[in-house]
KOLBA-55338 format. One record per residue (C-alpha): x, y, z; residue in three letters. Coordinates in steps of 0.5 Angstrom, whole numbers, plus 500, padded with zeros to 3 digits. Example, Ala and Ser with C-alpha at 12.3 -4.5 7.8 and 13.67 -1.06 7.14 Angstrom:
! residues 2
NODE    px    py    pz   kolro
NODE   525   491   516     Ala
NODE   527   498   514     Ser
! end
This chain:
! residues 637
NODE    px    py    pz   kolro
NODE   028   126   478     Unk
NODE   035   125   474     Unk
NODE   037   118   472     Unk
NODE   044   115   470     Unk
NODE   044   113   464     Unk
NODE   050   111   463     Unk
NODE   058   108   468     Unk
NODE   060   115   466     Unk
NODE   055   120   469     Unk
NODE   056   116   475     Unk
NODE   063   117   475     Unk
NODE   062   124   474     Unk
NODE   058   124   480     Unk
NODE   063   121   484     Unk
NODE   068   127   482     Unk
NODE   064   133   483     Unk
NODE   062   130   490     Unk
NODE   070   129   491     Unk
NODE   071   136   489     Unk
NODE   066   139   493     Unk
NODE   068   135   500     Unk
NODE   076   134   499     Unk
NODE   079   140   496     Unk
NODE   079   146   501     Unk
NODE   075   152   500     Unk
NODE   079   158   502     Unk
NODE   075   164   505     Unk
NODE   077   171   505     Unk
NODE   084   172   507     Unk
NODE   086   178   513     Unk
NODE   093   180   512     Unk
NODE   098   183   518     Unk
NODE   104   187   515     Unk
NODE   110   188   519     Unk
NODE   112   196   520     Unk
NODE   118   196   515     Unk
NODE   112   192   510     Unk
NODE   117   186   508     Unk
NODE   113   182   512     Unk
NODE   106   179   512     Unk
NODE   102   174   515     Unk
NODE   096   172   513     Unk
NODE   090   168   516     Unk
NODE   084   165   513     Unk
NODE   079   159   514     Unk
NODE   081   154   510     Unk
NODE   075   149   509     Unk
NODE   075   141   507     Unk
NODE   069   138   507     Unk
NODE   067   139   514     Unk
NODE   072   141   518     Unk
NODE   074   149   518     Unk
NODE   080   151   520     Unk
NODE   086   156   521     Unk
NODE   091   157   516     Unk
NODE   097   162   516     Unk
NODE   102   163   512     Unk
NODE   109   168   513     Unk
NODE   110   171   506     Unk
NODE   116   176   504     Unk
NODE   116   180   497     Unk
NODE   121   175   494     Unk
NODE   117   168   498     Unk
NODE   113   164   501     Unk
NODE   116   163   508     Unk
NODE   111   159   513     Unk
NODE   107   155   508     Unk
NODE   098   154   509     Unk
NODE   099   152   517     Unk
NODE   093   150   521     Unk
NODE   093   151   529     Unk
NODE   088   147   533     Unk
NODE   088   143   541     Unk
NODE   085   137   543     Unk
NODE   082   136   549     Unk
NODE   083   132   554     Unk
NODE   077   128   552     Unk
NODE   079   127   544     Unk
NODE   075   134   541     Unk
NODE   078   138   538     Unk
NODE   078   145   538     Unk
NODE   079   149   532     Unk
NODE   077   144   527     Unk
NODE   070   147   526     Unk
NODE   071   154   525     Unk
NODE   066   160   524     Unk
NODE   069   167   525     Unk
NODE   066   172   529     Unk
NODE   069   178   529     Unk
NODE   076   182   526     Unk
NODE   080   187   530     Unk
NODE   083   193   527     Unk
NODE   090   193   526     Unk
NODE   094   198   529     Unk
NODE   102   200   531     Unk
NODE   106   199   538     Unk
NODE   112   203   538     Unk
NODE   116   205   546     Unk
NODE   123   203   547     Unk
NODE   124   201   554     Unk
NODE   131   200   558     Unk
NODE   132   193   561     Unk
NODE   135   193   567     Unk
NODE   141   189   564     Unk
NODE   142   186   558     Unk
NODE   146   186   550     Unk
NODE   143   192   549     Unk
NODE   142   199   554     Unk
NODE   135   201   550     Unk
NODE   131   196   547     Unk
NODE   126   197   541     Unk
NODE   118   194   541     Unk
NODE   116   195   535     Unk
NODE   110   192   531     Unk
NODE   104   191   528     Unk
NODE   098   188   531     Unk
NODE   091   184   531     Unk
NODE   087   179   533     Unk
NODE   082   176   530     Unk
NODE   077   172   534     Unk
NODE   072   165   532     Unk
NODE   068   160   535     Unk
NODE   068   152   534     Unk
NODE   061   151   533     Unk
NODE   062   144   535     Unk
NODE   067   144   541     Unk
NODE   063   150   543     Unk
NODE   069   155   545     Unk
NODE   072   161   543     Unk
NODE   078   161   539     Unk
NODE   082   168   539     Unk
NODE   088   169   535     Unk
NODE   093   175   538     Unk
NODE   098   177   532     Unk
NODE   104   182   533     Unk
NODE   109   183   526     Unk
NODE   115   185   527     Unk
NODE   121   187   522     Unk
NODE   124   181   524     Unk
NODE   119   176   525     Unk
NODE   112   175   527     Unk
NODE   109   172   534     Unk
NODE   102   169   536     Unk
NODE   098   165   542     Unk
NODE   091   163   543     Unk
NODE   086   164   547     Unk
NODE   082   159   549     Unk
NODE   075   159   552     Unk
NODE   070   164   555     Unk
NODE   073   169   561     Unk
NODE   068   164   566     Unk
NODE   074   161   570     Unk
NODE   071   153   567     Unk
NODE   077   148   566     Unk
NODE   080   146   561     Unk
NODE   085   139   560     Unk
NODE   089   139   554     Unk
NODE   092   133   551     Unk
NODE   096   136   545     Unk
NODE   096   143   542     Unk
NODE   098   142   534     Unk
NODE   101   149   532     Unk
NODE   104   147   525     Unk
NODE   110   151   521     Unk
NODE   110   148   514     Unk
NODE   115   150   510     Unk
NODE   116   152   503     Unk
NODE   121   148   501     Unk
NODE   125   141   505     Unk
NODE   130   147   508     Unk
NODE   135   144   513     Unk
NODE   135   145   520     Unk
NODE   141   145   527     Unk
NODE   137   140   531     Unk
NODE   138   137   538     Unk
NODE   134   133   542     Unk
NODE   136   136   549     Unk
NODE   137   142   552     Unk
NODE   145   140   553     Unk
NODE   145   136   547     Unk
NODE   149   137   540     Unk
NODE   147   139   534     Unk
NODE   146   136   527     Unk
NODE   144   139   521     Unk
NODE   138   136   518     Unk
NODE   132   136   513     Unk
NODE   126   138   516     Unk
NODE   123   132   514     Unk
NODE   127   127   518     Unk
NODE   128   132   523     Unk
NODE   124   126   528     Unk
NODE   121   128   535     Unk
NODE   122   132   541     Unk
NODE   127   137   538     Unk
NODE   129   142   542     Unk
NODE   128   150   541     Unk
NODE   129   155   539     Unk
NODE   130   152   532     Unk
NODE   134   155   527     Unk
NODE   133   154   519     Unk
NODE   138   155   514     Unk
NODE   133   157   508     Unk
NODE   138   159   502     Unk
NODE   140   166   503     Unk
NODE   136   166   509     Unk
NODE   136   164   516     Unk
NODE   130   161   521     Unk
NODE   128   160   528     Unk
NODE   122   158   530     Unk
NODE   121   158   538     Unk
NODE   116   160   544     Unk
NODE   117   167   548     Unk
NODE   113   169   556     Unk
NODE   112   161   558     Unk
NODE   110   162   565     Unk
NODE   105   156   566     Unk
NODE   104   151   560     Unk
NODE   108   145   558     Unk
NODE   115   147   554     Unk
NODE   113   146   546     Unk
NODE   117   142   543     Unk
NODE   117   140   536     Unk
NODE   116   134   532     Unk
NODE   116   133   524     Unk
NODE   109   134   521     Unk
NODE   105   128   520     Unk
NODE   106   125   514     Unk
NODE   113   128   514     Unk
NODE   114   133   508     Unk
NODE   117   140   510     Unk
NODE   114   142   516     Unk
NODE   114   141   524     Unk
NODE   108   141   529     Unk
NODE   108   144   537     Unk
NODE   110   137   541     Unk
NODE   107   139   549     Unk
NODE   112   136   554     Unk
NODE   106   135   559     Unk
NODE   097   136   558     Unk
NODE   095   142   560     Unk
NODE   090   144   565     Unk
NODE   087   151   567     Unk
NODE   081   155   567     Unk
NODE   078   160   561     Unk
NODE   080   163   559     Unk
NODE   087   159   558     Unk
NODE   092   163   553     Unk
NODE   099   160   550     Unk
NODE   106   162   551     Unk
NODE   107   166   544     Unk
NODE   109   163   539     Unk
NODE   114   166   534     Unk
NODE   118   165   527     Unk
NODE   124   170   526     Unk
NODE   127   171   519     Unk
NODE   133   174   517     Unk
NODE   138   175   512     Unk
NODE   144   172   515     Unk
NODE   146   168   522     Unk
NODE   149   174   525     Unk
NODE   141   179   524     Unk
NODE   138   173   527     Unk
NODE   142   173   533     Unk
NODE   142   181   533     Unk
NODE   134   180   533     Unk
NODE   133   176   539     Unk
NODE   130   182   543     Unk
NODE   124   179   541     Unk
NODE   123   175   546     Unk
NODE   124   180   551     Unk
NODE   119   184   547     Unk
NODE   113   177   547     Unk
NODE   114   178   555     Unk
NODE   111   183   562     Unk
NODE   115   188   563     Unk
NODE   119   188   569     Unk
NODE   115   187   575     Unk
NODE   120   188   580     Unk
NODE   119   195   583     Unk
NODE   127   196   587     Unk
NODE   132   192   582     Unk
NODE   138   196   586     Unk
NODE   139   189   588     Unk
NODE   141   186   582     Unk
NODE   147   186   579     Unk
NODE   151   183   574     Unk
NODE   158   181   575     Unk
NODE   163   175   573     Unk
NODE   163   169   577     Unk
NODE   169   164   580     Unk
NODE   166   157   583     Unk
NODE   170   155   590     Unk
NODE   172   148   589     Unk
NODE   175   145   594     Unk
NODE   170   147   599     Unk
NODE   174   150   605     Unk
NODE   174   156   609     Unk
NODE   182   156   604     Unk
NODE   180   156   599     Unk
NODE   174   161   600     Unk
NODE   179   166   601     Unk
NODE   183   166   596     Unk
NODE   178   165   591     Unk
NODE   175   172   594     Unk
NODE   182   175   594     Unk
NODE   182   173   587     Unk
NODE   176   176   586     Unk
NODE   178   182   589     Unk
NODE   184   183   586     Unk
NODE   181   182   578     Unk
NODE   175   185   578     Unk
NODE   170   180   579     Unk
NODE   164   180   583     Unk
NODE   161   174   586     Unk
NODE   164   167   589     Unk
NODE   160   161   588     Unk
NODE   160   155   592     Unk
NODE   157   149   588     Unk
NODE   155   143   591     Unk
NODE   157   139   597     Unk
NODE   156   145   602     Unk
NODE   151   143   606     Unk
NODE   151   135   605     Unk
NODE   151   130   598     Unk
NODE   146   134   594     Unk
NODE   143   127   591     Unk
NODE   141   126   598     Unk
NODE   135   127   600     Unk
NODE   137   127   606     Unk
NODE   142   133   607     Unk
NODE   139   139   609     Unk
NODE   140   146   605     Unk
NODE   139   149   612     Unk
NODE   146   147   614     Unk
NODE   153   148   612     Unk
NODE   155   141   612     Unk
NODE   160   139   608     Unk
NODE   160   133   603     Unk
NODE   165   129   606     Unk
NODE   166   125   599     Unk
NODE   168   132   596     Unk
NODE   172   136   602     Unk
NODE   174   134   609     Unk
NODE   173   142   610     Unk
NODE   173   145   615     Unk
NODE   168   150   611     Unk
NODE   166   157   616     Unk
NODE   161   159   611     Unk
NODE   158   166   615     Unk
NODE   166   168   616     Unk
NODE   167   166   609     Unk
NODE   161   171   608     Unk
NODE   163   178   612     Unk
NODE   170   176   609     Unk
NODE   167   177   603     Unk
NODE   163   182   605     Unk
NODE   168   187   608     Unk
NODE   172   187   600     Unk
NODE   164   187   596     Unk
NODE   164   181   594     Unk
NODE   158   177   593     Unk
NODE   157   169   596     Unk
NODE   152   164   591     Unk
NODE   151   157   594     Unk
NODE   148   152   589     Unk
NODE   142   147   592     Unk
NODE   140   141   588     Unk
NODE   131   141   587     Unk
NODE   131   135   592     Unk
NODE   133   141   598     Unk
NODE   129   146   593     Unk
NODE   123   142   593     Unk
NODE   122   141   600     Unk
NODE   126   147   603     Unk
NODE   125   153   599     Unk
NODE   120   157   603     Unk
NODE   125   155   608     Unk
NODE   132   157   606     Unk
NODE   130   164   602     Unk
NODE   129   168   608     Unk
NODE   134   165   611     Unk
NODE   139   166   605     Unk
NODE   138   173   606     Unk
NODE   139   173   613     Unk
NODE   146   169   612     Unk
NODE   148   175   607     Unk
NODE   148   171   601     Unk
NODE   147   175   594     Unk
NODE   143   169   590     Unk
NODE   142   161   589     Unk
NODE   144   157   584     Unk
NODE   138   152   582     Unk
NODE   141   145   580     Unk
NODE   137   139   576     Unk
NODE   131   142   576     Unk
NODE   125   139   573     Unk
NODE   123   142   567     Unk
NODE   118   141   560     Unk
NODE   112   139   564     Unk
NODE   107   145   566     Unk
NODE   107   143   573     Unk
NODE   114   144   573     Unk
NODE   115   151   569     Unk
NODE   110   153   574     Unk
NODE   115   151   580     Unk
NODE   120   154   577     Unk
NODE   118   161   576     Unk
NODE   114   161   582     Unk
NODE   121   159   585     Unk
NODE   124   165   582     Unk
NODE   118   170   584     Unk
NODE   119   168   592     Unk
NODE   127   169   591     Unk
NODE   125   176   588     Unk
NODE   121   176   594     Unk
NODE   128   177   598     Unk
NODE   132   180   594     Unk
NODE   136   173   592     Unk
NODE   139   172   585     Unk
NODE   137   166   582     Unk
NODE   142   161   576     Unk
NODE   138   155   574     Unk
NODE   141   149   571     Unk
NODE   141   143   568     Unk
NODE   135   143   563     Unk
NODE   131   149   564     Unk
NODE   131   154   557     Unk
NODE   130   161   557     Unk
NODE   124   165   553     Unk
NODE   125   171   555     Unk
NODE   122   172   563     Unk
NODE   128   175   565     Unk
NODE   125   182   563     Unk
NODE   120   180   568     Unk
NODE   124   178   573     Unk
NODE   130   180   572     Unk
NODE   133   176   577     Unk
NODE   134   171   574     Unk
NODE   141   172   571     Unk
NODE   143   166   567     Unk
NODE   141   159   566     Unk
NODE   144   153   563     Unk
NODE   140   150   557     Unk
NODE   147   149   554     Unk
NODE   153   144   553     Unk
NODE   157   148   557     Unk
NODE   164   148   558     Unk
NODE   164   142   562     Unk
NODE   161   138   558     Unk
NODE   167   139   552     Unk
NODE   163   141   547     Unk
NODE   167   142   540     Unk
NODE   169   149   538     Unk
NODE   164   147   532     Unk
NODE   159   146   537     Unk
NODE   159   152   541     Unk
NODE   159   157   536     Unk
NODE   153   152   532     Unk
NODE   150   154   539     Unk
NODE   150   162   539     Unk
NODE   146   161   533     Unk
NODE   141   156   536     Unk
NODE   140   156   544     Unk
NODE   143   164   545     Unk
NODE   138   166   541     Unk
NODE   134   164   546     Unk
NODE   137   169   552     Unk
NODE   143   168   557     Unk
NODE   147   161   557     Unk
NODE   151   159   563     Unk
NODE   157   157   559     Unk
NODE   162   155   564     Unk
NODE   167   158   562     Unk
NODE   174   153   562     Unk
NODE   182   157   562     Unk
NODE   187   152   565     Unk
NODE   183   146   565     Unk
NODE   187   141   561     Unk
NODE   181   140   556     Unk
NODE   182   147   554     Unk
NODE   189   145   550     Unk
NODE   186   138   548     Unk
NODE   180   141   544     Unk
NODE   180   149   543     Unk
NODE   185   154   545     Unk
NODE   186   160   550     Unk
NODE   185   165   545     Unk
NODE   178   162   544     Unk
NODE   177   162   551     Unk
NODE   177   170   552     Unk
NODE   174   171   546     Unk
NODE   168   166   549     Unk
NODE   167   171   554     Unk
NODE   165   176   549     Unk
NODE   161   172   544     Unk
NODE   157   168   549     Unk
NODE   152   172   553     Unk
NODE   150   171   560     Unk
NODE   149   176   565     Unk
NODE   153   173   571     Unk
NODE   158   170   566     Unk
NODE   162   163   570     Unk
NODE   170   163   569     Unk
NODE   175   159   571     Unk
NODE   170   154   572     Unk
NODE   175   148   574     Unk
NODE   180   153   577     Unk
NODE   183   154   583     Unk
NODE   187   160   586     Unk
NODE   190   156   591     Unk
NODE   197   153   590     Unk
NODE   194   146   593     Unk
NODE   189   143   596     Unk
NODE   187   139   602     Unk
NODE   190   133   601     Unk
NODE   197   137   599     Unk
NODE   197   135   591     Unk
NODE   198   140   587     Unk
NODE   193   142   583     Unk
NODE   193   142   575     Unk
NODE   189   147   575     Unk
NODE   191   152   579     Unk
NODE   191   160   576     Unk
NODE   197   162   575     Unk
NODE   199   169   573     Unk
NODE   199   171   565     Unk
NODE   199   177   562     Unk
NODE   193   176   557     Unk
NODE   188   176   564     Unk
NODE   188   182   564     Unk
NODE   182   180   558     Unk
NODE   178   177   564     Unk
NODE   179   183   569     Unk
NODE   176   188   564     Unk
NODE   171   185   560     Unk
NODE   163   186   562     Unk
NODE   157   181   563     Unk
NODE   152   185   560     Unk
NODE   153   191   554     Unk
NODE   150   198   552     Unk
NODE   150   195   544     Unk
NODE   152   189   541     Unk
NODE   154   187   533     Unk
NODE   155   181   531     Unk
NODE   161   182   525     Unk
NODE   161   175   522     Unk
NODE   157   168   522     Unk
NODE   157   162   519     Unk
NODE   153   157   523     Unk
NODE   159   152   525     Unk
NODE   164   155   522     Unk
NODE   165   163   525     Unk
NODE   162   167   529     Unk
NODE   166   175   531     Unk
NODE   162   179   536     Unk
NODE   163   186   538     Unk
NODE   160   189   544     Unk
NODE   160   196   547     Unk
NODE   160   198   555     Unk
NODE   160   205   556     Unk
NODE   165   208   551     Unk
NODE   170   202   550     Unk
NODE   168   195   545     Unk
NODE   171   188   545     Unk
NODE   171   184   540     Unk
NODE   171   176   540     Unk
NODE   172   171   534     Unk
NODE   171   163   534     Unk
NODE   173   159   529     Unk
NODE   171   152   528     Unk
NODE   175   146   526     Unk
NODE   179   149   519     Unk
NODE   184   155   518     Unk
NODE   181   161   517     Unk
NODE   183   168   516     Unk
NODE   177   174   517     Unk
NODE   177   181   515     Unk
NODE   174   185   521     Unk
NODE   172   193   519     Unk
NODE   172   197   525     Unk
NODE   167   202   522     Unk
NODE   162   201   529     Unk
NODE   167   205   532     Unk
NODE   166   212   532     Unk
NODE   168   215   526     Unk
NODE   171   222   530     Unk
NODE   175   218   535     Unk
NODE   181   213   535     Unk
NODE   182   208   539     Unk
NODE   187   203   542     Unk
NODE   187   196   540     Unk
NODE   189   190   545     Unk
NODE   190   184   541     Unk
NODE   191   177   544     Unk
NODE   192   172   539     Unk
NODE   194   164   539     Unk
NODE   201   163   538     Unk
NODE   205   157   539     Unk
NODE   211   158   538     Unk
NODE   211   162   545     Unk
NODE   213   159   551     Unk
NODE   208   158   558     Unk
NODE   202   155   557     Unk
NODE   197   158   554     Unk
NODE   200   161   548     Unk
NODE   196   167   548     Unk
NODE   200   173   544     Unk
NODE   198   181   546     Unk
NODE   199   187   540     Unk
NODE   197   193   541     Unk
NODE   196   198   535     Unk
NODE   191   205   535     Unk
NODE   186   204   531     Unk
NODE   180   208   528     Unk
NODE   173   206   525     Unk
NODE   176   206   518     Unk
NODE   181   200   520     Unk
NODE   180   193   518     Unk
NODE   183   188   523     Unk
NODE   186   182   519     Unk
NODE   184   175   523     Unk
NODE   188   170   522     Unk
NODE   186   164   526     Unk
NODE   187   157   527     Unk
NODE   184   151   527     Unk
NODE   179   151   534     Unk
NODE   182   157   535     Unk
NODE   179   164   537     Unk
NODE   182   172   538     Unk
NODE   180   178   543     Unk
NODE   180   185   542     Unk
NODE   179   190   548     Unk
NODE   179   197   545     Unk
NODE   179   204   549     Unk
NODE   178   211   547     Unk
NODE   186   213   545     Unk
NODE   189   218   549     Unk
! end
């Protein structure tokens, strides 16, 4: 038996046993290449003494993306899964490449295209198998867990603790709601409860973490790692309760060279989702939408021979049709209007064969007050009525009870051939391929709310990374001249995506309402319309030409063979070259240009030229502070 001798053996000791307990020690790692070889996710058990846990990194040739970051849960009951690790077994790798065509969308054709593996453990001390699913895109990865033996026992999850460390302190676009604004942040401060898709700027490089085919799970929000440093970590909105096993939404990291590839990219989240599980989708059509705002039998009327004579598709009926939507009284069963907002009178089946006879499709909004006690009720009845889709207001959201609601809501309208809008807080990840009668919903600080020209064009490439946003798009309301322009206007309905697109949305056709006011809102004739009555909601092919987060954004978009382009500008003057080489290079076409111009009369101060143009063209932009430009182009002929 040795003795010390000496303090200085003792000292030694003591650093030998530091060294063996607290420095990690790094098993064997597996290493998952995306197709184009560029990207590489490697995993290993990184051991500290007596914990044994995952660490993954996100590399590309050049850097180290996501740094050593660990994936563990803790139960209801304080253990932790995923800190007493042992693997058990590695699948091959193996590649998945099919294009499939979704039923609408930014683009006609979709590629899935990835490399996969799953890579199973064991936690020795929580007795639960642990397996990891990864898939390697060129534009990203994705993954989930598995928890638990396929035995059906329960399983309550107090928290999940997904990290994302990062190379470097990078900034990051944050909101900490759904309809919120956005400022750019250190991800060491980035605080709590913020908001995905997260988009970070990592110099000449561009981020997004968020979580794809959430479906019965609590919304993953993120905090600041504890510690702080440059990472963050999954925050659930609510426990976890199921049986085994239990899987997690996936979770991704999308990497590009520029905002605009980003954006490009966010069929990824269509990919992470089931295929479309609606066998007749005849039924479901994208189209523009006019809300009917002053809830009259008038009022209907004109906005369906608006919608007629323009080319939009449906008339919506917001709140107020069948009682006050705050009341829980009011009863989603009956056309009963809200006195505080109409006096009426509002013949809603008449409103609905009047439609009908000019293809015109009736939406009707109802508050989750009604839904939650009414919805097995008014979904067969909506049907019966005639009614084309419903739009769901207020909806709870971020709990697991409540995602599970609401995608139950959306598979029962399926069920009768309804459409469904969600509003308010809800955030899309992706379960339109699924059920692609979810057509849009908000998550978005819209129109209605006023956001700054800045704040919308921050959006397309944070929250549009995520799917379609109901943006609610304003013309003639007074906030357009305070805050933005006309031209922008039109421009937004091509550079905000969303399948039923909201436009006009504090306008009215009629020349005046009930009351005999005179509205200030009211759609008068103007030649640049013609913008809203030809463009699409949903694309063939979509580009986007320029994006500085904040700053611009230009987007093309394909339908058939005509394009439209939209640029946004934020708050600085600014002039941009825009190549047409997108087009085809063996034909010409005619380009339509609306453009602020002030010093024209009337009040919207929207320009048209017109020139033939060609793929080696390059349109010159010159746009005003807040202000935005619009280009339809045909096939000359």
């Amino acid at each position: 038996m040795s003795h010390f001798t000496n303090a200085q053996d003792s000292l030694r000791l003591t650093a030998m046993l530091l060294t063996l307990f607290l420095i990690p020690a790094i098993s064997s790692a597996e290493t998952l290449t995306s197709p184009d070889g560029q990207l590489k996710f490697q995993i290993k058990l990184r051991q500290a003494g007596p914990k044994s846990q995952l660490a993954y990194q996100v590399t590309t040739p050049e850097e180290t993306i996501v740094a050593d970051s660990t994936i563990s849960f803790v139960r209801k009951d304080g253990v932790v899964i995923g800190d007493h690790l042992e693997q058990i077994s590695v699948d091959p790798a193996s590649s998945h490449d099919s294009t499939w065509n979704p039923v609408y969308g930014e683009r006609s054709s979709i590629r899935d295209h990835y490399r996969t593996q799953t890579f199973r453990y064991r936690d020795t001390e929580a007795n639960c198998p642990v397996v990891l699913e990864v898939r390697c895109y060129d534009s990203g990865v994705a993954f989930r867990t598995t928890l638990g033996d396929a035995n059906g026992e329960s399983l309550a999850l107090a928290r999940e603790q997904t990290e994302f460390r990062f190379a470097k302190d990078y900034p990051a676009w944050r909101t900490t709601s759904a309809q919120g604004t956005y400022d750019k942040v250190p991800l060491s401060q980035l605080g709590k409860n913020v908001e995905r898709p997260l988009t970070i700027e990592a110099g000449k490089q561009v981020f997004a973490i968020g979580e794809a085919q959430l479906v019965d799970y609590a919304v993953m929000r993120l905090q600041t790692v504890a510690g702080g440093g440059s990472g963050v970590v999954s925050q659930l909105q609510s426990e976890i309760v199921g049986t085994t096993p239990l899987t997690t939404p996936w979770r991704f990291v999308m990497v590009a060279d520029t905002p605009g590839q980003l954006l490009e990219a966010n069929d990824l989240l269509l990919n992470l989702n089931e295929p479309c599980a609606i066998a007749d989708t005849s039924w479901i059509k994208p189209g523009k939408v006019i809300r009917e705002i002053s809830l009259t039998t008038d009022g209907a009327k004109a906005c369906i021979d608006f919608a007629a004579k323009n080319n939009f598709q449906y008339v919506e009926f917001d709140a107020g049709w069948y009682g006050h939507e705050y009341d829980d009284a009011s009863d989603a069963t009956t056309v009963t209007v809200d006195a505080k907002r109409s006096a009426g009178p509002l013949d809603l089946p008449g409103v609905i064969e009047y439609a009908r006879q000019r293809d015109i499709g009736i939406l009707v909004y109802v508050n989750r007050r009604a839904l939650e006690k009414q919805l097995d009720e008014i979904l067969p009845l909506y049907k019966k009525w005639g009614i084309a889709g419903v739009k769901y207001g207020f909806v709870q959201t971020g709990s697991q009870k409540w995602t599970a609601w609401l995608h139950e809501a959306i598979r029962k309208a399926a069920d009768h051939q309804l459409m469904v809008d969600v509003h308010d807080e809800y955030r899309p990840t992706g379960y339109s391929r699924t059920y692609p009668n979810l057509m849009t919903q908000e998550g978005v600080r819209g129109d209605e709310a006023t956001p700054s020209a800045s704040l919308a064009i921050t959006t397309i490439f944070t929250r549009n990374l995520a799917g379609a946003a109901d943006h609610t798009i304003c013309y003639y309301d007074p906030r357009v001249r305070a805050n933005w322009s006309h031209a922008h206007q039109l421009a937004k309905a091509v550079c905000t995506y969303s399948p039923w697109q909201f436009m006009y949305w504090y306008d009215t056709p009629l020349s005046s309402l009930q009351d005999g006011k005179t509205t200030r809102n009211r759609i008068i004739d103007s030649p640049e319309l013609t913008f809203f009555s030809e463009v699409p909601t949903v694309w063939d092919d979509t580009r986007v030409l320029n994006g500085v987060i904040g700053e611009s954004v230009v987007t093309a978009r394909r339908s058939g063979e005509r394009w439209f382009i939209g640029a946004m500008n934020g708050d600085q003057p600014r002039t941009l070259n825009v190549p047409l080489d997108f087009l085809d290079s063996d034909r010409k076409y005619e380009a339509t240009i609306y453009r602020d111009d002030p010093s024209l009369d009337g009040p919207t101060k929207v320009r048209i030229d017109r020139q033939i143009v060609d793929s080696n063209t390059v349109l010159e932009m010159e746009l005003r502070p807040n202000g935005g430009e619009a280009v339809s182009l045909f096939p000359a002929k």
